[in-house]
N, CA, C and O atoms as CSV, one atom per row, in Angstrom:
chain,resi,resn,atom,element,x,y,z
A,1,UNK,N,N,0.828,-1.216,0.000
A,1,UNK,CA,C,0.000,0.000,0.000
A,1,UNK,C,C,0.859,1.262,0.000
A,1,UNK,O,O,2.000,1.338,0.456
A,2,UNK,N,N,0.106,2.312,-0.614
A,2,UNK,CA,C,1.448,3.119,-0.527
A,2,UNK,C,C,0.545,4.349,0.915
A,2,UNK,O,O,-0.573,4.494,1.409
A,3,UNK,N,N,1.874,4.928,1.031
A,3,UNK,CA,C,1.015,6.209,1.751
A,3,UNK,C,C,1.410,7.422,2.032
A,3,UNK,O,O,2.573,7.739,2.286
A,4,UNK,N,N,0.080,8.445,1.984
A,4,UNK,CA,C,0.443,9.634,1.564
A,4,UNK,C,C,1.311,10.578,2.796
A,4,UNK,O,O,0.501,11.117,3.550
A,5,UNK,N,N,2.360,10.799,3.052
A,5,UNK,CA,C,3.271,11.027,4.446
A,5,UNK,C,C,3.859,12.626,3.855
A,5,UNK,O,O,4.280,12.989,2.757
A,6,UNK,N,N,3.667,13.272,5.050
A,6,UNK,CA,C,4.654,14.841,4.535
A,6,UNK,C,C,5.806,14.870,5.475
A,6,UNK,O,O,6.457,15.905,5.614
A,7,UNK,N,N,5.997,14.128,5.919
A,7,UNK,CA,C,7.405,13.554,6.950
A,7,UNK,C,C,8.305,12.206,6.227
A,7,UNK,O,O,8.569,11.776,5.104
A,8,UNK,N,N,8.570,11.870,7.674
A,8,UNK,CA,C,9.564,10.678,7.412
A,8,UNK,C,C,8.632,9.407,7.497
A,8,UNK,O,O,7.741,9.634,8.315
A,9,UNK,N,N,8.512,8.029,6.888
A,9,UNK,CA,C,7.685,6.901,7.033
A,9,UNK,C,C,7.324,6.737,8.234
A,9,UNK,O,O,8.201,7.014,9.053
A,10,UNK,N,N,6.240,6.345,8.693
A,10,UNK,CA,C,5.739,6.408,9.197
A,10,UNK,C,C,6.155,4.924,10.197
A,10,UNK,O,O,6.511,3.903,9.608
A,11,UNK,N,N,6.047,4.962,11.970
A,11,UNK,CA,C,6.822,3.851,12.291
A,11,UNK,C,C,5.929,2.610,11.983
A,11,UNK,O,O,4.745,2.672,11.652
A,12,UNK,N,N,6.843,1.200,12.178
A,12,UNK,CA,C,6.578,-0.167,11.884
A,12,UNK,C,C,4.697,-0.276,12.369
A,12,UNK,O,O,3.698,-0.799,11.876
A,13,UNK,N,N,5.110,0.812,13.979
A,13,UNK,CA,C,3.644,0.470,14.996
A,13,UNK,C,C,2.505,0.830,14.052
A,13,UNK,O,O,1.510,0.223,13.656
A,14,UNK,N,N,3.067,2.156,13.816
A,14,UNK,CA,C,1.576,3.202,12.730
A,14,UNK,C,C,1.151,2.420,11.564
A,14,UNK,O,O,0.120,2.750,10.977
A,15,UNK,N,N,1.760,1.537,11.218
A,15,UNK,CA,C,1.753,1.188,9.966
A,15,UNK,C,C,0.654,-0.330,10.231
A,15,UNK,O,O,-0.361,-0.458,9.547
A,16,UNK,N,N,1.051,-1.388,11.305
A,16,UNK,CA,C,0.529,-2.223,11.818
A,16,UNK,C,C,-0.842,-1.984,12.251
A,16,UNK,O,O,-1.833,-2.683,12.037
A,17,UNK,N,N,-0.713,-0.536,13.098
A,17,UNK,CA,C,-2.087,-0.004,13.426
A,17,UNK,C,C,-3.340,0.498,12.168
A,17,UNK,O,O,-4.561,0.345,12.127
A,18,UNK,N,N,-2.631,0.963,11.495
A,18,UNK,CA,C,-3.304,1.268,10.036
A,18,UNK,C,C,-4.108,0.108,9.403
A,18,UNK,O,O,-5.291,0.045,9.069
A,19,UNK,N,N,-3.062,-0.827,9.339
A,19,UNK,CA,C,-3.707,-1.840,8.809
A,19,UNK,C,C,-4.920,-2.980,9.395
A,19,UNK,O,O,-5.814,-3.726,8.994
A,20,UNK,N,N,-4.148,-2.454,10.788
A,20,UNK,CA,C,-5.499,-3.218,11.788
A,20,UNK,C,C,-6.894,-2.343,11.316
A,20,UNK,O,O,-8.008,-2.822,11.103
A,21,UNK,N,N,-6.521,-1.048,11.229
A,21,UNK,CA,C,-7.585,-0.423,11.644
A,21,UNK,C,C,-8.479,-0.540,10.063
A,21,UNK,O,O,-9.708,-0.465,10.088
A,22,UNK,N,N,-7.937,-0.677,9.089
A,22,UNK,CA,C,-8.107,-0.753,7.375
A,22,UNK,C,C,-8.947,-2.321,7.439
A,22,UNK,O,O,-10.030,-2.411,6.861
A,23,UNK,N,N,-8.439,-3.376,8.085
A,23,UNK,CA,C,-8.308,-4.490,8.295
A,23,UNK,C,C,-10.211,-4.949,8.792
A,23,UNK,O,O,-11.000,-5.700,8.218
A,24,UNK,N,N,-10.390,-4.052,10.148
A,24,UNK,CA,C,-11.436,-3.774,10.890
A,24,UNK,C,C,-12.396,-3.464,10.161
A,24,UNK,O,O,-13.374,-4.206,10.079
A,25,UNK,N,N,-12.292,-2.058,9.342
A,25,UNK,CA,C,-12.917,-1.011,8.633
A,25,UNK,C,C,-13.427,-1.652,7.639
A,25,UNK,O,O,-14.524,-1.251,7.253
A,26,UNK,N,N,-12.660,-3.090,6.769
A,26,UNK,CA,C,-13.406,-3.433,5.509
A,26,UNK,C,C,-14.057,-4.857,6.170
A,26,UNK,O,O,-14.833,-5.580,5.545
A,27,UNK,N,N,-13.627,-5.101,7.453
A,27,UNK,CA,C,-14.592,-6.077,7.876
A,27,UNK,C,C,-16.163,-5.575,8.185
A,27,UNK,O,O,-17.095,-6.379,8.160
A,28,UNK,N,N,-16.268,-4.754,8.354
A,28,UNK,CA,C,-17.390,-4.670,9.105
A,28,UNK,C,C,-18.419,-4.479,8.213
A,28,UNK,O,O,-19.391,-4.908,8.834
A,29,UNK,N,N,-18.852,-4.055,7.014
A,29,UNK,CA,C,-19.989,-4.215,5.682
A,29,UNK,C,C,-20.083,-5.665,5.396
A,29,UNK,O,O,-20.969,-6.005,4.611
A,30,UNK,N,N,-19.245,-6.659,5.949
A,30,UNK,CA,C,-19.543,-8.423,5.924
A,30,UNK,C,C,-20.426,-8.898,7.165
A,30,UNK,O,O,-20.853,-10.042,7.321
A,31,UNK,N,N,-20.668,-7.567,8.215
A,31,UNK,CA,C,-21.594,-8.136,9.451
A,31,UNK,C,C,-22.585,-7.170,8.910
A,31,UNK,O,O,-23.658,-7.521,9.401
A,32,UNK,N,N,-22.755,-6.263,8.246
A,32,UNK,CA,C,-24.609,-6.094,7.619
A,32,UNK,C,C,-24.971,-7.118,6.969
A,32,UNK,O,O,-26.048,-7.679,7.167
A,33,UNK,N,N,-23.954,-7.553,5.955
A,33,UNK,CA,C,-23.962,-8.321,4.390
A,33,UNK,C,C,-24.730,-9.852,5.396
A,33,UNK,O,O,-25.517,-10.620,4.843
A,34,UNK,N,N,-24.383,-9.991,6.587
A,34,UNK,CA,C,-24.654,-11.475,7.041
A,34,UNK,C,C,-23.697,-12.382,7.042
A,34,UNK,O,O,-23.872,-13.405,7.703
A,35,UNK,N,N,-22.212,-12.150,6.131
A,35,UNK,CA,C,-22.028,-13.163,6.529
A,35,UNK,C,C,-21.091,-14.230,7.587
A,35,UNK,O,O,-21.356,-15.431,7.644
């Protein structure tokens, strides 16, 4: 994934957290969907 940063990369944690949180975020339209 790329990402949009106006600094230096962003750390290993932010990046882990992102993805949890990306991870979460596209789970959750599969608990309206049912399944």
């Amino acid at each position: 994934p790329e990402f949009i940063t106006t600094e230096k990369p962003p750390l290993l944690k932010d990046v882990e957290y992102f993805e949890k949180k990306l991870y979460e975020r596209c789970r959750i339209p599969d608990y309206y969907l049912g399944k």
